[in-house]
N, C-alpha and C positions, 0 to 999 in steps of 0.2 A: 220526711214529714208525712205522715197520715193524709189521706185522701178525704178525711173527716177530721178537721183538727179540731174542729169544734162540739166534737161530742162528745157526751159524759162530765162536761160540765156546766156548772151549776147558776143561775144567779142569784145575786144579791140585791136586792130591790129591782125585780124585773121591769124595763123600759115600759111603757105600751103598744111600742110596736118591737120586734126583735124577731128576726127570722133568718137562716141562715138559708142562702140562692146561688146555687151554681156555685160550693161552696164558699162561699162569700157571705161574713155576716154583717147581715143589715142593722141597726138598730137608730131608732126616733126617740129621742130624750122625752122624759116628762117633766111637767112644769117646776123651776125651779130648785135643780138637783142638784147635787155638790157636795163635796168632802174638803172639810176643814174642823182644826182644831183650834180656836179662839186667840192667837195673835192677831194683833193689832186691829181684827173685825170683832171681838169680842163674839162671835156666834162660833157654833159647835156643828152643821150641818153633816150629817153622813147618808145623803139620800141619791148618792151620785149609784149610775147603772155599771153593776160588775159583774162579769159573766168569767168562773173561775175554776180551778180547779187545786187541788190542796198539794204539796210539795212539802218535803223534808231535804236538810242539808244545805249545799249547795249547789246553783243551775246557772245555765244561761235558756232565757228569756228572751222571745221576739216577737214582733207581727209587723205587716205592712199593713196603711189603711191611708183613709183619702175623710174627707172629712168634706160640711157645707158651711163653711166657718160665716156669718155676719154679725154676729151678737157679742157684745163684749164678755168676757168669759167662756164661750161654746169650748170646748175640749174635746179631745181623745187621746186614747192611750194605752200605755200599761199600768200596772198596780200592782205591791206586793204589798201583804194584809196579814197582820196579825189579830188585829181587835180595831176597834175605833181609835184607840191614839196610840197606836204603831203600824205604821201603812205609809208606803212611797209610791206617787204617781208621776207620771210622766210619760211630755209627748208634747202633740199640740195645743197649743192656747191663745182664744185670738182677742190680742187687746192692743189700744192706742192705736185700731184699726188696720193691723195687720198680724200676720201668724207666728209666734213664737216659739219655740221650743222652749217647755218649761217642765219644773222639778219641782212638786212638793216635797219635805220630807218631815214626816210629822212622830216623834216622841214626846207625849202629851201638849205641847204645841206642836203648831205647822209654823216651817217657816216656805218663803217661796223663792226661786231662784228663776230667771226667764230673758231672753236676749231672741232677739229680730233677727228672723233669716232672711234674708235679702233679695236671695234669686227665687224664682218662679219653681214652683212643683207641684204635681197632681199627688203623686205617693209618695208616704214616708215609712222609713224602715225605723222601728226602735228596738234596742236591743239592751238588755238587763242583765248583768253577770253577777251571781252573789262568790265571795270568795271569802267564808269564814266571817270577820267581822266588816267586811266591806260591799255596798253593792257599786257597779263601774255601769257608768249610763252612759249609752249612746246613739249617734243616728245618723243616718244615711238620708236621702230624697233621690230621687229618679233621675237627678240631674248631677248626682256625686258618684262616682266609682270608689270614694273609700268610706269606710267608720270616721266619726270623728268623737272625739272626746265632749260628752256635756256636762256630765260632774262626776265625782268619786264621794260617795257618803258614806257614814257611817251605817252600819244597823248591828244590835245588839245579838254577837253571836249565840247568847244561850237560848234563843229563840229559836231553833230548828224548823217547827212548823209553822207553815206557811198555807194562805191562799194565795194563788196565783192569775193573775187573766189581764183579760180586756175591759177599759174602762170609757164612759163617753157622759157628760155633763152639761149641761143648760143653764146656768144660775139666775142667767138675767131673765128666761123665757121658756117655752116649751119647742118642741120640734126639731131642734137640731137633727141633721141627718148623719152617721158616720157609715164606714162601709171599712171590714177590715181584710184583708184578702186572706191571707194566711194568719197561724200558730205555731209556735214552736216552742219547747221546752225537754230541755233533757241537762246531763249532765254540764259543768262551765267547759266553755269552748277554750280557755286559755288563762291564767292569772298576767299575762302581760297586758301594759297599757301605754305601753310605748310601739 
C-alpha cells in the first residue's frame, strides 16, 4: 500500500470538510446526502460524498475506517460507480439504532440489503472483489481475525470502467464524521469464496 493512498483521487460532490491527517482521511458530510435510485422511496438522490479514482477490468478493493454513527441513515463505505444507476455501495449504516453492515446495489433501481453486527468495534475492514460478472463483498471489525462473507451480486461485465473510492453519507442531517485509515486497490486477491 502507498504511503499516500489517497492521492490523485478525485471527488464527487466534495463533503465541506475533507482533509486527509497523518494519512488518514477525515471527511464531515453535508446536509442531507445520499445515493439512491427510487424503489420503494420513490426519490432519486445522488448527492452522497465520493472520493475516487477510475479502474478498468477486474480488482479487489478495500479500506478500514471508524465512523460517529447517531443518526438514522449516517453511512460509510465503499462504492463502485459507473453512472447514477449502476453503482454498489457498501459498508456501515446505522439504523433501528444500531450499526449495520449494508449493501446497496443499484441497476436503475436500488435495492438494499443490511443485518446487525452484534459485537462492539471501533474499525471495520471492507473489502470488494470484482470477478468478471460478479462483485464478492466483505468484512472484517477489529474484533474478527477472519473475512466474512456479506453478499455475492451481480454487475454487468460489459462495463469495464469503473469509478472506484470511499463513500460517507448523512440523509437524515449534516455533520456526520467518518475517518478512513487506509486504501487499497489493485488487481483481485482471489476468485475463491469459500
Amino acid at each position: 500500500m502507498s504511503d499516500f493512498p489517497f492521492d490523485g483521487m478525485t471527488w464527487f460532490n466534495p463533503p465541506p470538510a475533507g482533509a486527509v491527517r497523518d494519512g488518514h482521511l477525515h471527511i464531515k458530510t453535508g446536509l442531507k446526502t445520499d445515493f439512491w435510485q427510487r424503489t420503494y422511496y420513490g426519490f432519486q438522490p445522488d448527492s452522497g460524498h465520493f472520493l475516487h479514482r477510475s479502474w478498468t477490468g477486474d480488482f479487489t478493493l478495500e479500506t478500514t475506517f471508524r465512523g460517529h454513527y447517531d443518526t438514522l441513515y449516517d453511512q460509510a463505505g465503499l462504492m463502485i460507480r459507473h453512472d447514477e444507476t449502476l453503482w454498489v455501495k457498501c459498508g456501515i449504516e446505522f439504523t433501528d439504532g444500531a450499526k449495520h453492515f449494508s449493501v446497496v446495489v443499484t441497476r436503475g433501481h436500488s435495492d438494499w440489503s443490511a443485518f446487525r453486527i452484534d459485537h462492539e468495534f471501533d474499525l471495520i475492514s471492507v473489502r470488494v472483489t470484482r470477478n468478471g460478472d460478479a462483485l464478492f463483498i466483505q468484512y472484517r471489525t477489529d474484533a474478527l481475525t477472519e473475512w466474512r462473507v456479506a453478499r455475492l451480486a451481480y454487475f454487468p461485465p460489459e462495463v469495464p470502467d469503473l469509478s472506484v473510492g470511499v463513500t460517507a453519507c448523512s440523509p437524515q442531517r449534516e455533520g456526520f464524521e467518518a475517518e478512513f485509515t487506509d486504501f487499497r486497490l489493485g488487481p483481485p486477491v482471489s476468485r475463491d469464496i469459500h
